[in-house]
N, C-alpha and C positions, 0 to 999 in steps of 0.2 A: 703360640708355638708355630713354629714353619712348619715342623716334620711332625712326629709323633709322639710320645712319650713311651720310651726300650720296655718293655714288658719286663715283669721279675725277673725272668729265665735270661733275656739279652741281657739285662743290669750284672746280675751274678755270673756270667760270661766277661765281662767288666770291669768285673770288683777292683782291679789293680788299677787301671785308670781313670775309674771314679775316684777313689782313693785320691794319685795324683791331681782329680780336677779340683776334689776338693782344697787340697795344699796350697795349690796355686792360687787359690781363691781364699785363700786362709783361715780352713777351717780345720781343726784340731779334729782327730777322731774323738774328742771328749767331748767337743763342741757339737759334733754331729749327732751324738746321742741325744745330746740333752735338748738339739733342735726339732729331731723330730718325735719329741713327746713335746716340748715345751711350745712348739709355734711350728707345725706339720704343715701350714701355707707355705712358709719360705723353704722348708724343705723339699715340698711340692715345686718350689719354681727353682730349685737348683737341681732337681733329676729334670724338669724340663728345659734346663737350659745344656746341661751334661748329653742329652739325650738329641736336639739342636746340633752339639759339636759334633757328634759323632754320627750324625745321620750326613752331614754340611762333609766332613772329611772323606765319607765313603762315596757320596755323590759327584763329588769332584776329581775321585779316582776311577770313576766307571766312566768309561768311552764305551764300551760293546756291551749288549745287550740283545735277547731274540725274544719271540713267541714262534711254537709250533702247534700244531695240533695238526689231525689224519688227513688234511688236503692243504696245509699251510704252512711255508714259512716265511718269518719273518725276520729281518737279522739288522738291526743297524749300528753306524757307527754316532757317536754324537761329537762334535765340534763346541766349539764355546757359542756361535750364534746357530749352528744350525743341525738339523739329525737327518740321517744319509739311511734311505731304509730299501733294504731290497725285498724282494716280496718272491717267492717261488710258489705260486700256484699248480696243484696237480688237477690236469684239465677235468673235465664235467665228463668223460668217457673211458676215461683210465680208472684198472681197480686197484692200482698202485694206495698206497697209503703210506704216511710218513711216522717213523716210531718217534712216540714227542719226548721219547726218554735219549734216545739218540740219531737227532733231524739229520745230521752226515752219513752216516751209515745206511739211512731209508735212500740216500739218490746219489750215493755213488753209484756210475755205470747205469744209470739207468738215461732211456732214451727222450732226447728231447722232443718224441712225438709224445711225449707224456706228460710237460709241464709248460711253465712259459714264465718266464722271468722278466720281471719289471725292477724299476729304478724310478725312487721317489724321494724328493729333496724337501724338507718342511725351515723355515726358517725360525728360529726360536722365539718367542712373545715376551720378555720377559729373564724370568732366571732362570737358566740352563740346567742350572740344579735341583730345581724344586720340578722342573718338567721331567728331568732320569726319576725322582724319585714317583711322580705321577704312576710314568711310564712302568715300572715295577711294580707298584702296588696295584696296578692293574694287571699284574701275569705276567708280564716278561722279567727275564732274570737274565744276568750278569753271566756276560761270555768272555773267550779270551779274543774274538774275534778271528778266528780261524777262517769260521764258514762266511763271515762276512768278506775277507780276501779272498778267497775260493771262488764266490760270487762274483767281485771284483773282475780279476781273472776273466771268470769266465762271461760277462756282460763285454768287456774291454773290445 
């Protein structure tokens, strides 16, 4: 597998287009009963391959993604060869902290003798998509890229 294998709860979130994966793939719901009592390996490598499309279709529609926590953020954008990541550090002297429920809202209006903003360019190794998915399964999660133009902006 590339990605991971969807847990019950994401499968059954699913159901309609596993369904259609299966069709496409041409297997009857009568067929799919009786496969995964009769031979549960091949039904095993068709939720892993079900599980494959839809990690591949979501990875490939995430451009923006962050991490924050109470002295960081991080916000990039991802390109096909490379990920654009701006970094808002809140200095070593400030008692400022950032709410990691909502990173915008902790630094609006607040003064730049508080933070220091960087701009960092990675170019991608590889598959661009299997690095987004890296890159989330390690904590960051899927933005609209708001705060990353905001950044933008305000690096410019």
């Amino acid at each position: 597998m590339k990605y991971r294998r969807l847990s019950i709860e994401e499968l059954t979130h699913l159901e309609e287009k596993f369904i259609q994966f299966l069709v496409v793939n041409g297997i009857s719901a009568e067929d799919w009963v009786k496969m995964k009592t009769a031979n549960p390996d091949q039904a095993n490598t068709l939720i892993d391959a079900f599980s494959d499309t839809i990690f591949e279709g979501f990875m490939q529609k995430t451009t923006y993604f962050e991490y924050a926590d109470p002295k960081m953020i991080l916000s990039y954008r991802v390109d096909e060869n490379k990920a654009i990541c701006y970094i808002l550090m809140i200095n070593s002297d400030s008692n400022l902290e950032i709410n990691t429920q909502n990173p915008i809202a902790s630094i609006v209006g607040i003064s730049t003798d508080d933070f220091t903003l960087t701009k960092a360019t990675k170019e991608i190794q590889g598959d661009r998509n299997l690095f987004v998915y890296q890159e989330l399964e390690n904590g960051r999660y899927v933005t609209d890229g708001k705060l990353f133009d905001f950044f933008y902006k305000l690096n410019a």
